[in-house]
Each structure stands twice: as C-alpha cells, then as structure tokens.
N, CA and C of each residue as an Amber inpcrd file, in Angstrom:
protein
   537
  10.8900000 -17.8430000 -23.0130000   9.9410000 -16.8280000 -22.5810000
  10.6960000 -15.6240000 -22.0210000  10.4120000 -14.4110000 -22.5660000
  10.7830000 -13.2660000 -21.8870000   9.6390000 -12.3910000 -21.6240000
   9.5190000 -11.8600000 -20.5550000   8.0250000 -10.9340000 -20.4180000
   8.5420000 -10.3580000 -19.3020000   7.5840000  -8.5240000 -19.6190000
   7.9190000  -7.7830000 -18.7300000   6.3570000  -7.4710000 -17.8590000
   6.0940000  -7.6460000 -16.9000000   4.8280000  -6.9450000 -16.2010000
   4.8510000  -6.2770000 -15.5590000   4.2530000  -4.9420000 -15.8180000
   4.2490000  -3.7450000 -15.1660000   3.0640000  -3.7290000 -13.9770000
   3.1310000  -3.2710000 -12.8560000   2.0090000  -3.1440000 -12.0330000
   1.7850000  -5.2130000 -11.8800000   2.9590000  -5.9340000 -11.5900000
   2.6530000  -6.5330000 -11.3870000   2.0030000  -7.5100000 -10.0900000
   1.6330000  -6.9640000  -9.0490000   0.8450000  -7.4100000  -8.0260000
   0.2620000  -5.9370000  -7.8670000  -1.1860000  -6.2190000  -6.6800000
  -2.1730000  -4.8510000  -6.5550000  -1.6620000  -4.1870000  -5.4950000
  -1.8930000  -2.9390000  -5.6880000  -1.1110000  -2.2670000  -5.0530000
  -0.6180000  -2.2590000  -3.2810000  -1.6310000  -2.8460000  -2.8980000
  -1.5850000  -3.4980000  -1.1640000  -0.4740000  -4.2960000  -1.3170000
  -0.9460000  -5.5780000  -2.0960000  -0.1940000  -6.3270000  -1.8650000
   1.6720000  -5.7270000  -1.8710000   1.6830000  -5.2480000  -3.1530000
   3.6270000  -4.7070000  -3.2020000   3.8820000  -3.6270000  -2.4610000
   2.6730000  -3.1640000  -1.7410000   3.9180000  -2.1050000  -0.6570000
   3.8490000  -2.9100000   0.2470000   3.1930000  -3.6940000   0.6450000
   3.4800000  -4.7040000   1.9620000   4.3000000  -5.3990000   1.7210000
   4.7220000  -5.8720000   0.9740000   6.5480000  -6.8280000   0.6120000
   7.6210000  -5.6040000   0.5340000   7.2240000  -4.3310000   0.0230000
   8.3860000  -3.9600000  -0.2650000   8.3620000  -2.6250000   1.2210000
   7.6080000  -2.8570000   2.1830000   7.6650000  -2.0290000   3.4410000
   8.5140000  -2.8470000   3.9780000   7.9650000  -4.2280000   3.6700000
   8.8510000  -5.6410000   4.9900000  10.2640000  -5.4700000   4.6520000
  10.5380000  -5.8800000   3.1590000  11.4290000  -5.9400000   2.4460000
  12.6070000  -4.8560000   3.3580000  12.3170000  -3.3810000   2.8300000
  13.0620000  -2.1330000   3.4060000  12.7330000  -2.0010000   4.9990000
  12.4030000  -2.5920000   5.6910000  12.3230000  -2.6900000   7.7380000
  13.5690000  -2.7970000   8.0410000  13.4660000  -1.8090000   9.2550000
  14.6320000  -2.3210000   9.8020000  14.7370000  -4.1880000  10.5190000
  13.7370000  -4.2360000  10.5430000  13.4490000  -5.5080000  10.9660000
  13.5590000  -6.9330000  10.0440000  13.9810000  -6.6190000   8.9070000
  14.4810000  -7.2320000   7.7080000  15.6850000  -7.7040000   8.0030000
  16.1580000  -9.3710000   7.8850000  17.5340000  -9.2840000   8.5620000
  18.3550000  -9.8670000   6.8170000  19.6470000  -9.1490000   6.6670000
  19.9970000  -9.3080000   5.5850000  21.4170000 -10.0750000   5.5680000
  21.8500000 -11.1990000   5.0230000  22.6740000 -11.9190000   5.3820000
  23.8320000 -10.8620000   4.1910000  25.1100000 -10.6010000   4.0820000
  26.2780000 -10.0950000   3.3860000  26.7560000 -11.0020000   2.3980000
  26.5640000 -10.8050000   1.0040000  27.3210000 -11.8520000   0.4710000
  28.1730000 -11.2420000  -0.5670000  29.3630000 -11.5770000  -0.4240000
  30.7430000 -11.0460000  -1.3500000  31.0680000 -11.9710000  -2.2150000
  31.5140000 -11.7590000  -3.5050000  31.7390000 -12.0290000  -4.6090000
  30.7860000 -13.3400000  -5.1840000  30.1350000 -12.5970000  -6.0140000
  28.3920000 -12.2370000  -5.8860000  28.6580000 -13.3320000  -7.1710000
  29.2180000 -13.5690000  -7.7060000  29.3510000 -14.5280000  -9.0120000
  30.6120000 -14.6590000  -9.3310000  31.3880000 -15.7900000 -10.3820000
  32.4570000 -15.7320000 -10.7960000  33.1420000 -14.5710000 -11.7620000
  32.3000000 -14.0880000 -12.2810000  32.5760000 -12.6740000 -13.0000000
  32.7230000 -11.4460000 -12.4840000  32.2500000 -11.2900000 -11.1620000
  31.9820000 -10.3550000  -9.8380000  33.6670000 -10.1490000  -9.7770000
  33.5760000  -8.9360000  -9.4270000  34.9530000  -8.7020000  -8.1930000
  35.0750000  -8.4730000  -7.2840000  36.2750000  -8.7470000  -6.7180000
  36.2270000  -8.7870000  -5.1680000  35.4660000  -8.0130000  -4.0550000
  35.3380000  -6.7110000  -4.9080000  34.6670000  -4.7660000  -4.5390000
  33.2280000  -5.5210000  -3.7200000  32.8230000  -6.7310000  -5.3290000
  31.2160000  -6.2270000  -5.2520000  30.2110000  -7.1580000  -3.5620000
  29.4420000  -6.7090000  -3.5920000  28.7300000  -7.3000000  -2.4090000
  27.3290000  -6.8010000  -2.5050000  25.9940000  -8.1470000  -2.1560000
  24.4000000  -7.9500000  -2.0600000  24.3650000  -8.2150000  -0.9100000
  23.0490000  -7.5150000  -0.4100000  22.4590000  -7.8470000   0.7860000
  21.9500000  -9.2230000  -0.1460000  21.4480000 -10.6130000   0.7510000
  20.2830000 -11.5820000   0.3380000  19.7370000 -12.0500000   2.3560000
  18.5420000 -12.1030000   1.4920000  17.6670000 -12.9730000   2.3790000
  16.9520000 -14.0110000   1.3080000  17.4750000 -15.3490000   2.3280000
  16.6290000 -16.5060000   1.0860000  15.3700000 -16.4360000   2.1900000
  14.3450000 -17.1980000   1.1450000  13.3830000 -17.3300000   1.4430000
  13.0020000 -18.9980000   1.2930000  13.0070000 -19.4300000   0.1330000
  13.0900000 -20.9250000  -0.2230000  14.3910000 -21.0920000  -1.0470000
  14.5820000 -22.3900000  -0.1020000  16.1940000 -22.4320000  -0.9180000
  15.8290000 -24.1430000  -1.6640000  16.3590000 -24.1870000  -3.0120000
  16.3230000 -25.7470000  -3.1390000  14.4890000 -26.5660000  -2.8400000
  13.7490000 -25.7980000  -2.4700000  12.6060000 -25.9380000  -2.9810000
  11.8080000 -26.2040000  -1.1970000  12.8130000 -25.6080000  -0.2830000
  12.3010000 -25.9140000   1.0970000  12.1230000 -24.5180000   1.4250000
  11.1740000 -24.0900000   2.6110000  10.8320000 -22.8080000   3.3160000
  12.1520000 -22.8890000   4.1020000  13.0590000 -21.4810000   4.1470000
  14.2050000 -21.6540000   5.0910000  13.7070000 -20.2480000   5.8310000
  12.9470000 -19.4170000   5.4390000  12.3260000 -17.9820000   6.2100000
  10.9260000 -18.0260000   6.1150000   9.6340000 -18.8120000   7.1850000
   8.2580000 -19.0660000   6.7490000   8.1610000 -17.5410000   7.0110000
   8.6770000 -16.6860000   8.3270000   7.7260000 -15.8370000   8.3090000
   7.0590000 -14.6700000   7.1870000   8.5890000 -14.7680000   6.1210000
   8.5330000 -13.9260000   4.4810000   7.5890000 -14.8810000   3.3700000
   7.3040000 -15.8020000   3.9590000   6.7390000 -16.7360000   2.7140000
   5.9900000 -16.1770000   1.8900000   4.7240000 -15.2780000   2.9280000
   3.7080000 -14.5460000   2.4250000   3.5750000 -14.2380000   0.7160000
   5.2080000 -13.5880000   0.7760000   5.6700000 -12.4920000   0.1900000
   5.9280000 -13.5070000  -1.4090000   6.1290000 -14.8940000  -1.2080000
   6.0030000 -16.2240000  -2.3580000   4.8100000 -16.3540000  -2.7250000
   3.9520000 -16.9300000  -1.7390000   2.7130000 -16.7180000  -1.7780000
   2.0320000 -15.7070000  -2.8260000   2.1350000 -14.3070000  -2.8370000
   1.5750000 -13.2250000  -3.5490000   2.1430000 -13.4020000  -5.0490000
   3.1460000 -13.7310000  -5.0750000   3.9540000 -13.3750000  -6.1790000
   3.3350000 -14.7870000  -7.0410000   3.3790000 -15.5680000  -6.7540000
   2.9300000 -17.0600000  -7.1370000   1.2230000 -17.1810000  -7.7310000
   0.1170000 -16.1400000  -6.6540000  -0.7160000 -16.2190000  -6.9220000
  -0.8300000 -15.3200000  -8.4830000  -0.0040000 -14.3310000  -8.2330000
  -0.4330000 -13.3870000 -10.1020000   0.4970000 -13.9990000 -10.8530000
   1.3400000 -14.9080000 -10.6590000   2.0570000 -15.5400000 -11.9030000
   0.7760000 -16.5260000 -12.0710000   0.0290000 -17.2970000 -11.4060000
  -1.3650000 -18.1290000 -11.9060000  -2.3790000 -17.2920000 -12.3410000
  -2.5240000 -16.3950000 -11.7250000  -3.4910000 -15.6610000 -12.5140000
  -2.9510000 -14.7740000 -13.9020000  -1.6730000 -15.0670000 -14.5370000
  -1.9260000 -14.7460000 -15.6500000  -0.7930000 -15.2510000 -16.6040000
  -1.1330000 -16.4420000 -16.5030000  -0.5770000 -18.0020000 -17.2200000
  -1.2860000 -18.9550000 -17.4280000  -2.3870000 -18.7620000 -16.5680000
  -3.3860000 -20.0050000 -15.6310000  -2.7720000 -21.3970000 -15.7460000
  -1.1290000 -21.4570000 -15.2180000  -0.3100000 -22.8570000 -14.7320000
   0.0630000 -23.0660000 -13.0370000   0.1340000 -23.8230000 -12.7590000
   0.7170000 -24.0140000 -11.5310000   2.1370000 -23.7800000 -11.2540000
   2.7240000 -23.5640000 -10.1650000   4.3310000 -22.9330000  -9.9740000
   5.0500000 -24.0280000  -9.3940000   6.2420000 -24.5010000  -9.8200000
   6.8830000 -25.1590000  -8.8840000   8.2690000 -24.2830000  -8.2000000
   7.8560000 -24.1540000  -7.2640000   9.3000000 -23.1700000  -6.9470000
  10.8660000 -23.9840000  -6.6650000  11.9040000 -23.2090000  -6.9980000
  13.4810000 -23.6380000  -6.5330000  13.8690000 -22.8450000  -5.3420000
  14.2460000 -21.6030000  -5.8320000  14.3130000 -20.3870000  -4.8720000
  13.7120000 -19.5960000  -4.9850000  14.0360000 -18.7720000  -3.9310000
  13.1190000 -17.1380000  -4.0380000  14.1550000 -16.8660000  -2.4720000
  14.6770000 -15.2720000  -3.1650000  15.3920000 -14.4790000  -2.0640000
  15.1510000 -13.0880000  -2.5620000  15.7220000 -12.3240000  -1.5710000
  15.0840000 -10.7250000  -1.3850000  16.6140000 -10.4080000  -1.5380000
  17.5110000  -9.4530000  -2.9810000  18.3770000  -8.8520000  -3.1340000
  18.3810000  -7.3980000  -2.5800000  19.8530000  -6.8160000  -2.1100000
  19.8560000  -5.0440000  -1.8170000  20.9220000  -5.1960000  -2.3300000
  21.1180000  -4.3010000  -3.1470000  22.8960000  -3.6790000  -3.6820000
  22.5560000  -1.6730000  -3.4380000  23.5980000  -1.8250000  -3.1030000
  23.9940000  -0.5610000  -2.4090000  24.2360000   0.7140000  -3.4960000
  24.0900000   1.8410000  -3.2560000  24.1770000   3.3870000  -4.2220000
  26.0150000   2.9370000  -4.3240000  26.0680000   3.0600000  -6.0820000
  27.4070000   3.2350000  -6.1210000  27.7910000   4.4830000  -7.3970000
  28.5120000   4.7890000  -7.8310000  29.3650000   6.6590000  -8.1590000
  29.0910000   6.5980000  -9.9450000  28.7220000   4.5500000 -10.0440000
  28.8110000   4.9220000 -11.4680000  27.7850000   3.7510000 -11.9190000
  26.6450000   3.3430000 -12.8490000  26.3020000   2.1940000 -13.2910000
  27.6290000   1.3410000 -14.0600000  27.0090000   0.3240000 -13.1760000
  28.5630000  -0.6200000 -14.0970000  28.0460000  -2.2340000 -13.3540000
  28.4240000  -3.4080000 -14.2430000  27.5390000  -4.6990000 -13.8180000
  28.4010000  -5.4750000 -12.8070000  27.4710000  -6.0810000 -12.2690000
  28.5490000  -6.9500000 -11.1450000  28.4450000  -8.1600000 -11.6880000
  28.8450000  -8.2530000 -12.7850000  28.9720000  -9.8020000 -13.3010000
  28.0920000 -10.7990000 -13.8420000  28.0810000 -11.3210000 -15.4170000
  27.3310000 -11.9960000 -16.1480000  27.4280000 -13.1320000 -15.4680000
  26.4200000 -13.6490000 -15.0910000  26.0000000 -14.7910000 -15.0060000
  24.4430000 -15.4240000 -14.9770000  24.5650000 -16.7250000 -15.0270000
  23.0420000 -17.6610000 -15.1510000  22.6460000 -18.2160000 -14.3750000
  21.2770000 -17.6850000 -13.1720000  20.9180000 -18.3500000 -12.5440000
  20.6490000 -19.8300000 -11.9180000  20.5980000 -20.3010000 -13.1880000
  20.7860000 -21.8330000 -13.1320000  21.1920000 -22.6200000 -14.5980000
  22.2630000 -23.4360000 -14.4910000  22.5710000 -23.9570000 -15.4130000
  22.7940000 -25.3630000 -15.4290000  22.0270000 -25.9100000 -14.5770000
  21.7870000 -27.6650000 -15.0600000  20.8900000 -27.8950000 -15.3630000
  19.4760000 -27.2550000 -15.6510000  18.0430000 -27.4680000 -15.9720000
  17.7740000 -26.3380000 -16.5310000  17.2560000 -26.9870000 -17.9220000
  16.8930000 -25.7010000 -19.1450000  15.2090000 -25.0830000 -18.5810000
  14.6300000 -25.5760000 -17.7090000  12.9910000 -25.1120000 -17.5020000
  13.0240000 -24.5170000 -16.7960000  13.9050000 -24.4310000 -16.0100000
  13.7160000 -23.1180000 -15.1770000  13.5000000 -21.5210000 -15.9470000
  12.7340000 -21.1320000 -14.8100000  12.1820000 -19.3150000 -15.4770000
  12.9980000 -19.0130000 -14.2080000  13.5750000 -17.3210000 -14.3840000
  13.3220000 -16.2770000 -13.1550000  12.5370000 -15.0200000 -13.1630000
  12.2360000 -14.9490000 -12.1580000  11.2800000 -13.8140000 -11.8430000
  11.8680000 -12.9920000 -11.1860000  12.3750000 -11.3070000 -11.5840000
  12.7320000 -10.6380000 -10.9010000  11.2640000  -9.8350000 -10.6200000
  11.1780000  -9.0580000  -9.4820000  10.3800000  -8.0520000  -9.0310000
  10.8380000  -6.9650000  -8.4740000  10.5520000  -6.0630000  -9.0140000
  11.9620000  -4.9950000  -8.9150000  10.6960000  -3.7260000  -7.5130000
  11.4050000  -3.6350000  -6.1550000  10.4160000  -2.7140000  -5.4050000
  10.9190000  -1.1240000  -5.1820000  11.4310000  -0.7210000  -6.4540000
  11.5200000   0.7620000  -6.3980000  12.4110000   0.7050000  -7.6540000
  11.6770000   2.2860000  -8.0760000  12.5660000   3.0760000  -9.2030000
  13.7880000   3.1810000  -8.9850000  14.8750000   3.0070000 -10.0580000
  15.8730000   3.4860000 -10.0440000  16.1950000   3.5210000 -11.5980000
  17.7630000   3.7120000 -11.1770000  18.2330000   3.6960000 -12.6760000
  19.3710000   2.8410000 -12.4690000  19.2330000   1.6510000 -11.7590000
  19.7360000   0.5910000 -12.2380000  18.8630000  -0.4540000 -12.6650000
  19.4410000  -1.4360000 -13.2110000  19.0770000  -2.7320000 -14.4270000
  19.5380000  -3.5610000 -14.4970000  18.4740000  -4.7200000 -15.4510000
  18.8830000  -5.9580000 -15.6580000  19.6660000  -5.9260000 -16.7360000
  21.0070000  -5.9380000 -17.2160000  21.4930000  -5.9650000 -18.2360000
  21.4670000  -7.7430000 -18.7650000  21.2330000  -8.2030000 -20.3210000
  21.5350000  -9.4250000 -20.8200000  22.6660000  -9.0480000 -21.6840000
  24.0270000 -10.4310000 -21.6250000  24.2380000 -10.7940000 -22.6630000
  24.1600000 -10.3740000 -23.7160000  23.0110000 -10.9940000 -24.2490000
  22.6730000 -11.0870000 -25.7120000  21.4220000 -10.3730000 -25.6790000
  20.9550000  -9.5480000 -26.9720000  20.0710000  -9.1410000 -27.0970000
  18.7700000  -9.6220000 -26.9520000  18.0910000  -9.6120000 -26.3120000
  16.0880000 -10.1540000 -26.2320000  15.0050000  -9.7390000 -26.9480000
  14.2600000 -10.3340000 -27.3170000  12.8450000  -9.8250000 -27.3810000
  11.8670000  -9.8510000 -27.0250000  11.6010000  -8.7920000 -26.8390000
  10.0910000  -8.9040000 -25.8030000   9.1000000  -7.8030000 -26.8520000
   8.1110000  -8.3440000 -27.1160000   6.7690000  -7.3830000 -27.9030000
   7.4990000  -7.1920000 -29.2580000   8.2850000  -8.4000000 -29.8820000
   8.7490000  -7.4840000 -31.1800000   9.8680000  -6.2140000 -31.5620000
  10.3620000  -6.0190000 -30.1450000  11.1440000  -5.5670000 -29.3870000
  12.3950000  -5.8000000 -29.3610000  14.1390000  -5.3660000 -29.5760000
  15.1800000  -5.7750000 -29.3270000  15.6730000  -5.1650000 -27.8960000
  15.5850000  -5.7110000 -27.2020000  15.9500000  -5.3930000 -25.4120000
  17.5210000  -5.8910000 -24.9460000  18.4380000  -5.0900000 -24.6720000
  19.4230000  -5.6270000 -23.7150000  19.2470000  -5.2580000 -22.4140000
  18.8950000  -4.0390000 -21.9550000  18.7470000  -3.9180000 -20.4470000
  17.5660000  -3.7420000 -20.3420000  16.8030000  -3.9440000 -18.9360000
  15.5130000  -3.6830000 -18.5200000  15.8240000  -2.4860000 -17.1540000
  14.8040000  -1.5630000 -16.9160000  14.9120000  -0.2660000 -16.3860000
  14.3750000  -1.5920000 -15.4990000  14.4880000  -0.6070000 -14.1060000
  14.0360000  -0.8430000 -12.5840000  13.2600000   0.0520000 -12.3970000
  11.8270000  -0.5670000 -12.2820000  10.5570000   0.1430000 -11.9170000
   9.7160000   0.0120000 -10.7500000   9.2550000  -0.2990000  -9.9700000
   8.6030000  -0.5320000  -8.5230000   7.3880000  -1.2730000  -8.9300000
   7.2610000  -2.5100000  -8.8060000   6.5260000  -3.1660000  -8.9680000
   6.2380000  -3.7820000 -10.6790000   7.4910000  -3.9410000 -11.1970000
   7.6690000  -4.6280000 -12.5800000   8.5240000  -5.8020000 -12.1740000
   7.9950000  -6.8430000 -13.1270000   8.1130000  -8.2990000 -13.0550000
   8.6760000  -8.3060000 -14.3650000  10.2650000  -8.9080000 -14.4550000
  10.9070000  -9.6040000 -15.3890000  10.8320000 -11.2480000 -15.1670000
  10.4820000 -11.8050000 -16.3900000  10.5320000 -13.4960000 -16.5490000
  11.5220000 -13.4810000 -17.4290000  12.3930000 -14.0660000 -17.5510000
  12.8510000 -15.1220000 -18.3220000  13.5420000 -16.0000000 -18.1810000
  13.9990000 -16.8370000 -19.1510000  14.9210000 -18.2530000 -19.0700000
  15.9030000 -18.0680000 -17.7980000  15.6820000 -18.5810000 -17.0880000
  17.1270000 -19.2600000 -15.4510000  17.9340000 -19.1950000 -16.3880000
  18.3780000 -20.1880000 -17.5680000  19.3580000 -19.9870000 -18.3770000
  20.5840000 -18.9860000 -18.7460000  19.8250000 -18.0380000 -18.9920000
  19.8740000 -16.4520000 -19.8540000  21.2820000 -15.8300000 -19.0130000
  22.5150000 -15.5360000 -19.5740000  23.3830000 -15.0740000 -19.3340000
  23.2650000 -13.4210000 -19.3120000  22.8780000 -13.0100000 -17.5170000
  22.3690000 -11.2560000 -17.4470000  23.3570000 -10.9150000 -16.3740000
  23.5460000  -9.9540000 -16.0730000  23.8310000  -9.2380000 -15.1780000
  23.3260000  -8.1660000 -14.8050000  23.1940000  -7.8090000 -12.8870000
  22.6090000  -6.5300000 -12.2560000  24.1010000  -5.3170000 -12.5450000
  22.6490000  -4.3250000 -13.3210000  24.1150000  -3.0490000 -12.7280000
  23.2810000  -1.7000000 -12.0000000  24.9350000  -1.6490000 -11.4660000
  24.0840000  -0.8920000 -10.3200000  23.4620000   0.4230000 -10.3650000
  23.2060000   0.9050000  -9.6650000  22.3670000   2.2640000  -9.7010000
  23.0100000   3.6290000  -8.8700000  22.9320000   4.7660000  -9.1810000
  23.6120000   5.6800000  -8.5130000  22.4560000   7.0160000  -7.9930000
  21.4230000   6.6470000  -7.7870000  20.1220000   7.7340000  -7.5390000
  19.4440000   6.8260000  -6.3020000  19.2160000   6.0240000  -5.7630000
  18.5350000   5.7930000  -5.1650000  20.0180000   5.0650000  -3.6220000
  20.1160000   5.3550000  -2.2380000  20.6720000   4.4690000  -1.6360000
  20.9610000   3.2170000  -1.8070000  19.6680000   2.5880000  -1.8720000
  19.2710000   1.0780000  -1.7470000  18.5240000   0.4810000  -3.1060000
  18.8950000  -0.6810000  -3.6550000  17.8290000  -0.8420000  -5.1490000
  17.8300000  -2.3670000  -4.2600000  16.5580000  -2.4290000  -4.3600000
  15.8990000  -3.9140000  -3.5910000  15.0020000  -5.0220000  -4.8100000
  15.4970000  -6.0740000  -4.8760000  14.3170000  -7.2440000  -5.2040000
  14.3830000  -8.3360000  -4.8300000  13.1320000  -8.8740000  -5.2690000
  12.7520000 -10.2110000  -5.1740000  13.4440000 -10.7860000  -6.6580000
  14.1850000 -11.8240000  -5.8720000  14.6620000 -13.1050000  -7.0290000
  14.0720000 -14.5450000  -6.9710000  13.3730000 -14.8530000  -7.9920000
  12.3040000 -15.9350000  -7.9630000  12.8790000 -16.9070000  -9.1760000
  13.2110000 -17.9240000  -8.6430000  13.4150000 -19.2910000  -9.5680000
  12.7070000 -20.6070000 -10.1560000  11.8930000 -20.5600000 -11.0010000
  10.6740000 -21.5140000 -10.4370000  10.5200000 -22.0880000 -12.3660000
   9.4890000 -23.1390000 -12.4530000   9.0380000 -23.6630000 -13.3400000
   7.6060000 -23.8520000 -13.6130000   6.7660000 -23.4240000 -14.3460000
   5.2930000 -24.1810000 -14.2820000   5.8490000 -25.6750000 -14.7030000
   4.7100000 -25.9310000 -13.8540000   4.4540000 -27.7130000 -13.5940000
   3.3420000 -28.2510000 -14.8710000   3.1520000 -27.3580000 -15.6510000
   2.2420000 -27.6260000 -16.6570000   3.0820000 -27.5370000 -17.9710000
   4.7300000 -27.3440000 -17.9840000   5.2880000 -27.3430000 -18.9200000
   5.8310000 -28.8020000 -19.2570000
C-alpha cells in the first residue's frame, strides 16, 4: 500500500497537534546519527509517544488518538499501533537525505504513517520508485497536513529542507488488525 492524503485530519483537529507539536512547551529529546546510513553531521529532534506498543508520553496521546480515528474512518479497519513519535530536523544550506533506511524490518505488515505539519520543500525521498494513482513517485513534497502510508518495509529517506527553520512530523508505525 502506498497512499497519499491530503487534508488529512479537519482542520481543528491538525492545528492543535501541530500548535502542541511547535510549543515551546514541547520537550524534544536530541538524537544523533539518525540511521546507519546517516552521518555523523546529521541530528532529529524526537518525542516518542508510543514506543513498542506502550503509552511512554499520555499527555500527547490525544494527538494518536486523532490520527487513528481518520485512518478508521477511511479504511473502515481497526489500528494496531507499534510507535508513533513527533520528528524536527532543522533548516539546512542544501536538500540532501539523511540516510536510506526501513522503519521496520522484522515484520512485513507493518504500514507507516507520516503526517507532515507544515509546507516545505523538504521530502520523503524512496529508494525505489512507487506508485501511487498510476503514478511513478520517488519523492513526496511536504505539505501541512498530508498523510503518507506505506510499507514499514520500504527503503526511504528524509531530506532536508532549506525554506522553512523547522520541518516537523508525526511518525506513525502501525498495522490494521483486519489484515
């Protein structure tokens, strides 16, 4: 499965994740060398939210919650979640990727869900070419409130962006339970 949803939660709902999200009151843990393909340079803000399939931040849950309810309302399956954390990578001088890698690679059912909470002109770059709508896709634009699915599998990488300070999302790891 690859799918892109635009305007994917109503509009209350995604500025209220992505106000919390950008707070100063947002606490963001530092994490350096961001994958094995990463270099030493690169570094994300993360905040987990569910790690391994437990609440480790209830008071962001909400923010699972929302995202969970419009993946049922337009699948009509139930969600089993793995993770879900809130990414920031920082304004850098040039787009360029911080490293191919696969969200998860011991279980082929896993999906991810990116939710991207502001424009930029950085992206999801894949690997290998995709299709989506009949479509040959290698990168996906960063739009404010667009939802990328596909395979946990899928060998992608984030690259970064040079227009906006801050490029923020939600990273969602999960399976319907009806598959």
């Amino acid at each position: 499965m690859f799918k892109i949803i635009d305007n994917f939660l109503d509009d209350n709902k995604f500025n209220h994740i992505s106000d919390v999200v950008k707070s100063f009151d947002f606490h963001w843990h530092l994490g350096g060398r961001l994958n094995d393909n990463s270099s030493d340079d690169d570094w994300q803000g993360i905040h987990n939210i569910i790690s391994e399939g437990k609440v480790v931040s209830p008071t962001y849950k909400f923010m699972v919650d929302d995202i969970v309810k419009s993946l049922q309302k337009n699948y009509k399956k139930s969600v089993n979640i793995y993770r879900v954390r809130a990414n920031l990578f920082g304004k850098d001088k040039e787009n360029r990727g911080l490293g191919y890698h696969a969200d998860i690679t011991e279980v082929h059912d896993y999906l991810t869900l990116l939710l991207y909470l502001e424009d930029s002109n950085g992206k999801t770059e894949f690997k290998d070419v995709q299709i989506f709508d009949n479509m040959k896709m290698k990168t996906v634009d960063s739009f404010a409130n667009r939802a990328l699915i596909f395979p946990s599998i899928c060998i992608h990488q984030t690259m970064t962006q040079t227009d906006v300070r801050f490029r923020t999302n939600i990273n969602m790891n999960f399976k319907f339970d009806n598959d």
